[in-house]
C-alpha positions in Angstrom: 58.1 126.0 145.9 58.5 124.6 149.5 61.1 123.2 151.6 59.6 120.2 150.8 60.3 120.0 147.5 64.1 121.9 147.1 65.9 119.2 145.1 69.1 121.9 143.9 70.1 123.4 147.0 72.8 125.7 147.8 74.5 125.7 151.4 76.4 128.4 152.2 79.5 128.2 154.6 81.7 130.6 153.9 84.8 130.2 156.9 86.9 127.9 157.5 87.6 124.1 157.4 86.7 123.5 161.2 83.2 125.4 160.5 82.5 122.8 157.5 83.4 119.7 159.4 81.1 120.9 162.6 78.0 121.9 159.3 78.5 118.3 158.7 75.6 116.1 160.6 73.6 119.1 158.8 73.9 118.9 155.6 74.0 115.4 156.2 70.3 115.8 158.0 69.0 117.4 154.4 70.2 114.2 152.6 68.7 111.9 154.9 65.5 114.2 154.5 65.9 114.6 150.6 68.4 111.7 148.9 67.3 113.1 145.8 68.8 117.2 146.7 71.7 118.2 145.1 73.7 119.9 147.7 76.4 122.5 146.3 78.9 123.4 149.2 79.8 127.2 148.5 82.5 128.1 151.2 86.3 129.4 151.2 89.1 128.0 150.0 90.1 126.7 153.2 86.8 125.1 153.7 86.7 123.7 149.8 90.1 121.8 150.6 87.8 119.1 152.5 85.5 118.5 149.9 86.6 115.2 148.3 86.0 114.1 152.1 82.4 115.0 151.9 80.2 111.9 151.0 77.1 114.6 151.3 78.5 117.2 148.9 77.0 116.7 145.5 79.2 120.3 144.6 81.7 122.6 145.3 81.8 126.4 144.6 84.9 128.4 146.3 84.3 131.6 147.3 86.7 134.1 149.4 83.7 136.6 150.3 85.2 140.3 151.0 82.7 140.5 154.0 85.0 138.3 155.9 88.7 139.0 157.7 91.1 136.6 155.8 89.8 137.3 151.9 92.1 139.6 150.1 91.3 143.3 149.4 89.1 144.0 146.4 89.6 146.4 143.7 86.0 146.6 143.2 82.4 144.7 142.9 83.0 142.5 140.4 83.7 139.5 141.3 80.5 139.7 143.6 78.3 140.9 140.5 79.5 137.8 138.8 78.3 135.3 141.2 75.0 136.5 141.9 74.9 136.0 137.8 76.2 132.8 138.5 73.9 131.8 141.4 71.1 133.0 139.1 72.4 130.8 136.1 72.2 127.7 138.5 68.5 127.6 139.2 69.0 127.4 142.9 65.9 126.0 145.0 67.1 127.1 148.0 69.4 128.7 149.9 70.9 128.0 153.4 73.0 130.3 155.0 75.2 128.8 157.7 77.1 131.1 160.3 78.5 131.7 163.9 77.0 134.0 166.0 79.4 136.7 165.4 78.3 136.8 161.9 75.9 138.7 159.5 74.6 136.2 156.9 72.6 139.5 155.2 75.5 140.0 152.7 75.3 136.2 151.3 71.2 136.6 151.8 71.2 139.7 149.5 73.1 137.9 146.7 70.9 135.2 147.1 68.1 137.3 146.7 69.4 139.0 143.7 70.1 135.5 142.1 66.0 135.3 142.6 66.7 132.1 145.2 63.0 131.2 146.2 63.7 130.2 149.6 66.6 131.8 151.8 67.2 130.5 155.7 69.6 131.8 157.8 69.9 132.9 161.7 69.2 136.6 161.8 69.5 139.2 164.9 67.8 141.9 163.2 65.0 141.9 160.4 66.0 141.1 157.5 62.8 141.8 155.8 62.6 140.3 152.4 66.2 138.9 152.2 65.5 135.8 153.7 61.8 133.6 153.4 62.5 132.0 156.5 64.6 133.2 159.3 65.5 132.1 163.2 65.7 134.9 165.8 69.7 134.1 166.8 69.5 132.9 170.4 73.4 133.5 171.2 74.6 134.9 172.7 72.2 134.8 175.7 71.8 130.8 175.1 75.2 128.9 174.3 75.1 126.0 172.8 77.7 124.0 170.5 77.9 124.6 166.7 76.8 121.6 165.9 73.5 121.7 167.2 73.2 125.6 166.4 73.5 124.4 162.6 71.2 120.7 163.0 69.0 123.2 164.5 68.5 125.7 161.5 67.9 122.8 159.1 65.3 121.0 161.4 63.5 124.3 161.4 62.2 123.6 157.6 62.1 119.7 157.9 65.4 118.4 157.7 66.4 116.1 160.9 68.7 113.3 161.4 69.2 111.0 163.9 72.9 110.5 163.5 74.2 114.2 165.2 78.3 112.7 164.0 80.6 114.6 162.4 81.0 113.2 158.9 84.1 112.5 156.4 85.7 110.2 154.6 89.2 109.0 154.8 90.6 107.3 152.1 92.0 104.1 151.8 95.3 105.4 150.2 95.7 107.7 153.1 95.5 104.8 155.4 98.1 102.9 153.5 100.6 106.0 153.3 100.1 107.1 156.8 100.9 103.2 158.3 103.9 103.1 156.4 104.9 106.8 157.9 104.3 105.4 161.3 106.7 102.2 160.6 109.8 104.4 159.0 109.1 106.1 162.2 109.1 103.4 164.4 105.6 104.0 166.1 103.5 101.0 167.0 101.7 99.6 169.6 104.1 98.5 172.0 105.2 102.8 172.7 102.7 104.7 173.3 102.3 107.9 171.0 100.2 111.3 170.3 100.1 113.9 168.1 100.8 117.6 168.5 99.4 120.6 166.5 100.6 123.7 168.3 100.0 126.3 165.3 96.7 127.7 164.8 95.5 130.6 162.3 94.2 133.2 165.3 97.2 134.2 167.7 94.9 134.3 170.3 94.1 130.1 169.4 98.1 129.6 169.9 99.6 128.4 173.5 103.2 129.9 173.7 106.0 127.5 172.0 107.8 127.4 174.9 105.2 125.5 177.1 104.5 123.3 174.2 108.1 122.4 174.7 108.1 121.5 178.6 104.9 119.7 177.7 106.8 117.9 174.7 109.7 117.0 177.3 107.5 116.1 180.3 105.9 113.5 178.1 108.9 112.5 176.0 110.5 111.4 179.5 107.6 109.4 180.6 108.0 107.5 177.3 105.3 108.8 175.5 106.7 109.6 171.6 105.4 113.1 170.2 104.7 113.6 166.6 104.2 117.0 165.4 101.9 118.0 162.6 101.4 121.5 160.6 101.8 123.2 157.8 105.0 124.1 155.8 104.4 127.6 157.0 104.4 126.2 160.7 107.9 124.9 160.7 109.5 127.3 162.0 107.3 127.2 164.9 107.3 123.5 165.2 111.3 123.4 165.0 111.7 125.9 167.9 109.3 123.8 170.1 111.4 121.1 169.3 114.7 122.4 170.0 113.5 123.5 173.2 112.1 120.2 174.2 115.8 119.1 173.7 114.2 115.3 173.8 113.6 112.8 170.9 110.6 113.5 168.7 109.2 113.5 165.4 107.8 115.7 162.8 105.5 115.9 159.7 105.1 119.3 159.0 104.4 120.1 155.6 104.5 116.5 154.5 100.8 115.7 154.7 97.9 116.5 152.3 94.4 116.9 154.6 93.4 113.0 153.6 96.6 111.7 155.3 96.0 114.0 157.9 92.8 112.3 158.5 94.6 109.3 158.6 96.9 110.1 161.0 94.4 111.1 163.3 92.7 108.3 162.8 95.8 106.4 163.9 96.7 108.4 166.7 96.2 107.3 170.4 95.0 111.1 171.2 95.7 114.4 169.6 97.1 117.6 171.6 96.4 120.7 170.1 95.1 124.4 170.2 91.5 125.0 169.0 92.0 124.7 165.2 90.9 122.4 162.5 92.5 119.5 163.5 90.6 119.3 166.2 87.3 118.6 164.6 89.0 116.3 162.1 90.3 113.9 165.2 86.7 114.4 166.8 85.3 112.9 163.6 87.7 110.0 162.9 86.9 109.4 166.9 90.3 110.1 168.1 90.3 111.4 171.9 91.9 115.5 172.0 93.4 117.7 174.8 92.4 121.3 173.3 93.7 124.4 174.6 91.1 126.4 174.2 91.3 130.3 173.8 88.5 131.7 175.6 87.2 133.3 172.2 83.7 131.4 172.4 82.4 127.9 174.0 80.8 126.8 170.6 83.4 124.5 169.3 84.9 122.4 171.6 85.3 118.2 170.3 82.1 116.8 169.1 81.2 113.4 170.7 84.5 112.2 171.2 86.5 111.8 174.8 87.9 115.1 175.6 89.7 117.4 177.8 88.8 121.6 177.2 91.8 123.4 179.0 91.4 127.0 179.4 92.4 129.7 182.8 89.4 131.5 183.2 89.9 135.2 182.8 87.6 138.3 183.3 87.8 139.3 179.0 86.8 135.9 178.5 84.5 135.0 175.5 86.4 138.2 173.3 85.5 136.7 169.9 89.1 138.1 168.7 92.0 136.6 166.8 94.3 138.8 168.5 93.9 139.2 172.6 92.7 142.7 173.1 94.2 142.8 176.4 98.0 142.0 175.2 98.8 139.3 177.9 97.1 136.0 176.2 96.2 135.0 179.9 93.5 132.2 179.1 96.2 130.1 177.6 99.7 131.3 178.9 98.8 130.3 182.2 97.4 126.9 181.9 100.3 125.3 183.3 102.4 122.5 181.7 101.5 120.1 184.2 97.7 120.7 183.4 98.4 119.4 180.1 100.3 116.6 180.6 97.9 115.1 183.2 95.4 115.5 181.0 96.8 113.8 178.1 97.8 111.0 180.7 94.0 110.7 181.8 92.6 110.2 177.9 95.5 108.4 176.3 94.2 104.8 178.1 90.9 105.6 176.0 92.7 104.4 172.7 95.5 102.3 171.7 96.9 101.1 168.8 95.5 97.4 168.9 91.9 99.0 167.8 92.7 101.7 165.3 91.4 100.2 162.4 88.8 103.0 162.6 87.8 104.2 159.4 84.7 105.8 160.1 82.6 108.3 161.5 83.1 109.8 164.7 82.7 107.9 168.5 79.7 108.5 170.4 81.7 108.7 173.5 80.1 111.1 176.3 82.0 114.4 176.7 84.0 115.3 179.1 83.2 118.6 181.2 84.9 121.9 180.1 86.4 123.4 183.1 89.7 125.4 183.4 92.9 124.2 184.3 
């Protein structure tokens, strides 16, 4: 068995939606390689929730691994025992472990090799000896470089390239319909310009404080621009007190979305404004331009390919890694300053208007626009 000739293979990505989406032009580079693989997706249940979206995906197998901060606590090994029983009952060619730098893929490679997987890839900083056939000395954090390449990178080392490097989904045509019938109730159109705003995130240290989402809101409320805001159920208490303290028009859809219409949306949308979070990826791959306050956690996942501004104040604990600021004051984002962000959602908004969203495709091959703090 070589890489050649895996036709049943198992890729592993195990975090969260965002970190699917950006594994995308990947696994899309080991169909174009091999249209006759079977790719089965194993990743959260965060990550599984945009499956149906993933033309590439043959199969989906949710897993909440206990090596990782969000799965809930374990009363013992089972569950782990039964799907290395269950890798082994699947016949797996291969296996390819996907990961950020700040992550070990040993724990997924010994289940793998205990499933008997002939071929196991991952990015490794240490030896992992006989857990994995084929391994890349990681290169990060010494060479930076975004997660979509670090991931069309792996695959390429055993044969698998693409030439289209887009992030991939699919939006369906019901979404659409629902979505442009949202928008009229609402009153959105082409003749007012519009953008959406997603100011909750899963990390704290991802979130830019409520209260200068708010003088953002207003400032561009007053200059005519309508705001939308987007989240989860769970976010509307958040999105509500933004909104109060705008104390200007605007609308919301929290909680009133499934993920498809949220594709749609931002497939709609003029530009999306929001902190670095899933959304952001999904309105890089539906080619929709994004402000993105970014949390100096890493510079590995900034918008794919389409036009975007990367606000961040540059601090000295930059590049932490954490989902809580270690230092207590949340200085990369609490002092970008309003103005920042509404000038830069003024300088992309021209890039898209509502006469040409008819989009329902792939991503834009736009150029990027330089990450520099505000």
């Amino acid at each position: 068995m070589d890489w050649s000739t895996a036709q049943n293979i198992l890729c592993v990505r195990l975090d969260s939606l965002g970190d699917v989406l950006m594994t995308t032009p990947a696994l899309a580079a080991i169909k174009a390689t091999r249209p006759d693989s079977k790719l089965t997706l194993m990743t959260s249940a965060s990550g599984a929730a945009l499956a149906p979206q993933l033309a590439m995906v043959d199969d989906v197998w949710v897993y909440d691994a206990p090596w990782l901060k969000a799965t809930a606590p374990r009363q013992n090994s089972q569950p782990e025992q039964a799907v290395i029983e269950e890798l082994r009952s699947r016949q797996f060619d291969a296996a390819i472990i996907f990961t950020v730098y700040s992550q070990n893929p040993l724990p997924t490679a010994f289940m793998a090799y205990m499933a008997d997987i002939p071929l196991r890839l991952a990015y490794c900083r240490e030896n992992p000896y006989q857990l994995l056939t084929n391994t890349i000395r990681d290169p990060e954090p010494e060479l930076t470089r975004h997660e979509v390449q670090r991931q069309l990178d792996l695959v390429a080392s055993v044969g698998y390239r693409t030439v289209d490097e887009r992030l991939q989904m699919t939006v369906p045509r019901s979404a659409h319909q629902r979505v442009s019938s949202l928008l009229e109730n609402l009153g959105l159109s082409s003749v007012k310009p519009w953008i959406v705003v997603h100011p909750g995130a899963s990390a704290p240290s991802r979130r830019y404080p409520p209260e200068l989402f708010a003088e953002v809101g207003r400032s561009l409320a007053n200059q005519g621009i309508a705001v939308v805001f987007t989240g989860t159920a769970d976010e509307g208490e958040l999105v509500e007190s933004i909104r109060n303290q705008m104390a200007t028009p605007s609308h919301s859809l929290v909680g009133l979305l499934t993920l498809a219409e949220l594709s749609a949306l931002l497939a709609a949308a003029p530009l999306l404004l929001s902190n670095n979070t899933g959304p952001v990826h999904i309105a890089a791959a539906v080619g929709t331009p994004v402000v993105d306050l970014y949390a100096l956690t890493n510079l590995q996942h900034t918008p794919w390919q389409v036009p975007h501004r990367v606000l961040f104040h540059d601090v000295p604990c930059r590049l932490c890694y954490r989902s809580i600021c270690p230092e207590g004051h949340h200085n990369c984002l609490r002092l970008v300053e309003p103005a920042a962000v509404v000038a830069a959602v003024l300088d992309l908004l021209p890039l898209r208007t509502l006469p040409n969203k008819s989009f329902l495709g792939a991503s834009s091959t736009l150029a990027l626009a330089e990450v520099q703090p505000a």
